[in-house]
Every structure is written in C-alpha cells, then in structure tokens.
VMD Tcl script that draws the C-alpha trace (Angstrom):
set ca {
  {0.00 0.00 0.00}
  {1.54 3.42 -1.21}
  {-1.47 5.77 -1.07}
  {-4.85 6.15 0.22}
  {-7.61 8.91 -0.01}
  {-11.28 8.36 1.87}
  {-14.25 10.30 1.12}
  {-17.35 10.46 3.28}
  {-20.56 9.69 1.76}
  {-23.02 12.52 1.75}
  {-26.05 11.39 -0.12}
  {-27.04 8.88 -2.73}
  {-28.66 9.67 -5.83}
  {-28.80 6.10 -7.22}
  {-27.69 2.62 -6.25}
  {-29.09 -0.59 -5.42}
  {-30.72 -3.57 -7.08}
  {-29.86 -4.07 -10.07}
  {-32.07 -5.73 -12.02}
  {-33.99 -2.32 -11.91}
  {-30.45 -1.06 -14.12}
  {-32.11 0.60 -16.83}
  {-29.30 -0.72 -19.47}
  {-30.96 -4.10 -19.09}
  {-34.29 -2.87 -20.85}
  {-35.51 -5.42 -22.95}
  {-33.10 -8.60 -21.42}
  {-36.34 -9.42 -19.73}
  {-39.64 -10.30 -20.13}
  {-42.26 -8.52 -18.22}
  {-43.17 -12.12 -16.73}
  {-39.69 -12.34 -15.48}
  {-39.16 -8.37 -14.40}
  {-42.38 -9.37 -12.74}
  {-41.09 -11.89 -10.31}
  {-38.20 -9.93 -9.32}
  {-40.21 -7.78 -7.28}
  {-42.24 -4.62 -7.80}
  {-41.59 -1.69 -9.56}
  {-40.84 1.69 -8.95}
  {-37.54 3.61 -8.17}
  {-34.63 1.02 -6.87}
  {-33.13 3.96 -4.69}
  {-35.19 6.75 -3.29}
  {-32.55 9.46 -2.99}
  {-32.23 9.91 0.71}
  {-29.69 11.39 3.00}
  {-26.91 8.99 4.25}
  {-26.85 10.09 7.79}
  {-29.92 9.34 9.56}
  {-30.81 11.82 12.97}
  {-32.48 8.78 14.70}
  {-30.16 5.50 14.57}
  {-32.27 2.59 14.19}
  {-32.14 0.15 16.93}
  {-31.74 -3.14 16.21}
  {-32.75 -6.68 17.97}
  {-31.29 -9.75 18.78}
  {-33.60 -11.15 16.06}
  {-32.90 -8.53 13.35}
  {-29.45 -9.78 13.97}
  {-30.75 -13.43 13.24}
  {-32.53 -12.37 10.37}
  {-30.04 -10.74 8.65}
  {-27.68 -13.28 8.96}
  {-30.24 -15.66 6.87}
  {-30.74 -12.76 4.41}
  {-26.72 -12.76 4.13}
  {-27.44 -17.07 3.77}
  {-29.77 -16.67 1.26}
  {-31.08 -13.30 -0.28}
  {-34.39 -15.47 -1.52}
  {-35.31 -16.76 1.45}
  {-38.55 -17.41 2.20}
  {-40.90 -15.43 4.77}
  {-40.99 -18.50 6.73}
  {-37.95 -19.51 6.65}
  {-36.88 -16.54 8.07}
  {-39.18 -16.43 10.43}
  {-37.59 -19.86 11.69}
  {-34.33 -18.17 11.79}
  {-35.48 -15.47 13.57}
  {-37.50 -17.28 16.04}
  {-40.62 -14.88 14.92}
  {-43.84 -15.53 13.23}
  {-43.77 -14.85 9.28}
  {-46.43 -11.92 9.65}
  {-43.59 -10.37 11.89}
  {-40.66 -11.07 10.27}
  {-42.71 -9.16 7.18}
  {-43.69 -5.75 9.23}
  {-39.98 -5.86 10.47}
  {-38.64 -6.97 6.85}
  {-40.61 -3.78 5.34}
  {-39.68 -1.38 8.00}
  {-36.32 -2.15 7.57}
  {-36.36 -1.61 3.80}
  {-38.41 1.77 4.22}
  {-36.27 2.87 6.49}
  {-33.10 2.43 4.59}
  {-32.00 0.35 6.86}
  {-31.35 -2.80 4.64}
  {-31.84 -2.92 0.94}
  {-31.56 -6.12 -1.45}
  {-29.29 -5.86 -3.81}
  {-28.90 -7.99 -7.23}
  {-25.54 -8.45 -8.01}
  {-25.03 -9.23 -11.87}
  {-21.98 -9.46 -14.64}
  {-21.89 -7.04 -17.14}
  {-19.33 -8.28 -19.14}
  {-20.99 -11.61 -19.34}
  {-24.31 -8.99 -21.40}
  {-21.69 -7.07 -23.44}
  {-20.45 -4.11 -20.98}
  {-17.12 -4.13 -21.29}
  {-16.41 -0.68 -19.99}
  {-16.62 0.02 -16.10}
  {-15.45 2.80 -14.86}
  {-15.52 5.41 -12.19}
  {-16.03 9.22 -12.70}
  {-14.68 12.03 -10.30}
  {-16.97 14.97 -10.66}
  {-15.70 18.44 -9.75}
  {-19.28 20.42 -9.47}
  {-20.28 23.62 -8.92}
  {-21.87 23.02 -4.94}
  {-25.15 24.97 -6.10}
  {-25.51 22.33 -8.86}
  {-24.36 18.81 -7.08}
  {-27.99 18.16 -6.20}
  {-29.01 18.73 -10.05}
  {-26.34 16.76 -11.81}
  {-26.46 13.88 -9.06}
  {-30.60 13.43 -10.18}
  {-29.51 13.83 -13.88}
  {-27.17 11.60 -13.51}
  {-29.26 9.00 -11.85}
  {-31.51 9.02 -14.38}
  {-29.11 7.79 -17.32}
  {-29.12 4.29 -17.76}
  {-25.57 3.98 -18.09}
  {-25.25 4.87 -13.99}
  {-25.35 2.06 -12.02}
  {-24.49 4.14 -9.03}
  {-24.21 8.24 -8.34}
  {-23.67 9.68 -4.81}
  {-22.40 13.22 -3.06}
  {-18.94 12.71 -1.44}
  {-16.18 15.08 0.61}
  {-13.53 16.34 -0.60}
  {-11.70 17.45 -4.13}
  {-14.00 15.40 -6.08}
  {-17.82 16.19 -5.00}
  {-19.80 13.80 -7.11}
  {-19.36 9.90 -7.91}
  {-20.20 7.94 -10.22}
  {-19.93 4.14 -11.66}
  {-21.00 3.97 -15.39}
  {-21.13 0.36 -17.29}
  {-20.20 1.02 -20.70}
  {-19.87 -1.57 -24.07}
  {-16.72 -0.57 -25.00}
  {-13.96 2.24 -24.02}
  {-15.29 4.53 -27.36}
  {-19.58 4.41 -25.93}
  {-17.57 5.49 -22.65}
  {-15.60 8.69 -24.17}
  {-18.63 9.66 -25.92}
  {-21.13 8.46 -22.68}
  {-18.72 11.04 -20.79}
  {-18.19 13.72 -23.22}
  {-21.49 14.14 -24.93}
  {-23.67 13.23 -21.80}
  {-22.56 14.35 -18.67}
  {-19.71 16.75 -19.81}
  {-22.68 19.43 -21.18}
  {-24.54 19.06 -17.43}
  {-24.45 22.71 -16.26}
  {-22.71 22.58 -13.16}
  {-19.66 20.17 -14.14}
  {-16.46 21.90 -13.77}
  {-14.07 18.90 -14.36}
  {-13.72 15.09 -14.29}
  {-11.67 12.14 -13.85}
  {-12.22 9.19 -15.45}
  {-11.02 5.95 -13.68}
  {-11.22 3.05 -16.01}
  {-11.58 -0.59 -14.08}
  {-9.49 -2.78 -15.60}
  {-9.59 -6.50 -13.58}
  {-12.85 -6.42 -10.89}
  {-11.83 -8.93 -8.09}
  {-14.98 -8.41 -6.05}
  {-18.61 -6.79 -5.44}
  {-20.69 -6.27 -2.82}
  {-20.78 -10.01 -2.08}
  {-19.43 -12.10 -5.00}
  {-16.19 -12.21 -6.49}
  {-15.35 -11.82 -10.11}
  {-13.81 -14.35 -12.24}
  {-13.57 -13.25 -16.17}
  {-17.40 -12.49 -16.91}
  {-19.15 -14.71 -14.46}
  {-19.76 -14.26 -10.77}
  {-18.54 -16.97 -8.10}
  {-19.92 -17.62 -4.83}
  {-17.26 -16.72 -2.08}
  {-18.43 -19.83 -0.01}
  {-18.36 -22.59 -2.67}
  {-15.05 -21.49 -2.95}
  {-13.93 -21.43 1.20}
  {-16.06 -24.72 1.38}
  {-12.99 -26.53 -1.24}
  {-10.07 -25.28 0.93}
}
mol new
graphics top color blue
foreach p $ca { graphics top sphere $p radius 0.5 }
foreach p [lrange $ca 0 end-1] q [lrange $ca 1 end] { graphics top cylinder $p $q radius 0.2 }
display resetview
C-alpha cells in the first residue's frame, strides 16, 4: 500500500438492485421483471446520515444473517431463523427496507451482457448544482451508481459502458454538457476482483463460499 484517499458519503442519488439497471431494458420479459419484485424507483434518494439511529434486535441480527445465507429466502424460513412468526418477520422486513435500513441488492456481470467498460467518474461540481447533476445523472441508464462525497472530487459515479469509445462519448457528450460540471476524472476498471458479495472471475460471478467450502 503506497497511497490512500477516503471520502465520506453525503447522499445517494442512485444505487441498489440491479435488475432495476435501466441498461438491461428489454433482457427481460415482463413475466420475469415481474417476479423480481415490484416496480418503482430502486433507490429513493435519501440522505446517508440518519438523525435517529435505528435500533436493532437480537432477532434482526438473526434475520439478517439468513438474508446474508440466502437473499431469496422465504418469509418462513426466516421467520424460523429469527425465532418470529412470518407476519412479523414481514412488518420488520418492510420497516427495515423503508427505512433504509437494509436494501436487497442484485448483483449481476456485465461483461458476461456485453459491458465491457466500467469505470468510475470524479466529478468536480459547482456546490449549487451537485444536487441537479447527481438526479440527472441518476436518471441515465448507463449509472449504475451516483452519490455526493467530501472532498476534491464532490460527485461519484460508476458507469457500465460496451466498449472504451460508448464510454468517451457516454462522458463527453452526456454528462460533460450538465451545467454545473467543472471537471472530471475518469477511472477506467481494468480486472474487478470483487462486489458487494461475489467475487469476479472473467465475466461470471462466483460464490465466495463454494469457494472457502474446497479449501
């Protein structure tokens, strides 16, 4: 390790489940979008920072250690795991995902549909226009992910693109023209080791405990 810079996170514009990622359009049926879940926006914006931390139980503990287990668990399984009844584990389920508290995400491989292009954009915005550019930019399908951060860099963003030439003109023609951009930085990802939960081989996703399981 040579270097290291930390931002705080100041408020999220877009993020979250991805099969709502509106580059996907189309891969789907309506059948199959269906049974995803419902519809709607994947990520209210909210602010990061709540004023009144949530207080958590011995079973929310238990239940979001099946959730880690098994995203698609049933109600009543857990309801089992959380020694509750499934009408309870639902209220607590739905306050929990109102609240911000928890969200479900869909991890998925992009390369493996043709997006070949990751990268992640350093915004340098005018402060009287982060809030406008952060909602414009969660609204282009590209942007998988847009939040407000400290310091040089105000404004974050990961963008999935097919190839490095839809990225320059993704960047240049797209968000360069937002009023309120004063300069950006364009990381490029070139290898992706890991996501939120599963790690990255090639274009496929592999499940970190299959692979702990044959050591």
């Amino acid at each position: 390790m040579l270097d290291l810079q930390a931002s705080v996170l100041l408020r999220q514009f877009v993020g979250g489940r991805g099969h709502y990622w509106a580059a996907l359009a189309g891969t789907l049926t309506p059948e199959q979008e269906s049974a995803l879940g419902p519809g709607g926006n994947p990520f209210a914006e909210r602010p990061v920072v709540r004023n009144q931390p949530s207080r958590l139980s011995a079973q929310d503990e238990k239940l979001f250690a099946a959730l880690a287990a098994d995203g698609r668990a049933s109600l009543v399984h857990l309801a089992a795991a959380a020694d509750l009844t499934p009408g309870r584990v639902s209220r607590r389920l739905h306050a929990l995902l109102s609240g911000g508290v928890v969200h479900i995400d869909v991890e998925i491989a992009p390369m493996a549909l043709g997006y070949r292009a990751r990268a992640n954009l350093w915004m340098r915005t005018h402060p009287g226009k982060i809030k406008a550019v952060g909602r414009a930019m969660a609204q282009m399908p590209e942007v998988g992910f847009a939040a407000a951060v400290s310091g040089p860099y105000n404004l974050h963003a990961v963008v999935q693109c097919r190839d490095l030439d839809e990225l320059f003109e993704f960047t240049t023609d797209r968000v360069g023209i937002l009023p309120g951009v004063e300069g950006m930085e364009i990381s490029p990802v070139f290898c992706q080791i890991k996501q939120a939960g599963t790690r990255v081989d090639g274009d496929r996703l592999t499940d970190p405990s299959s692979e702990r399981s044959r050591r």
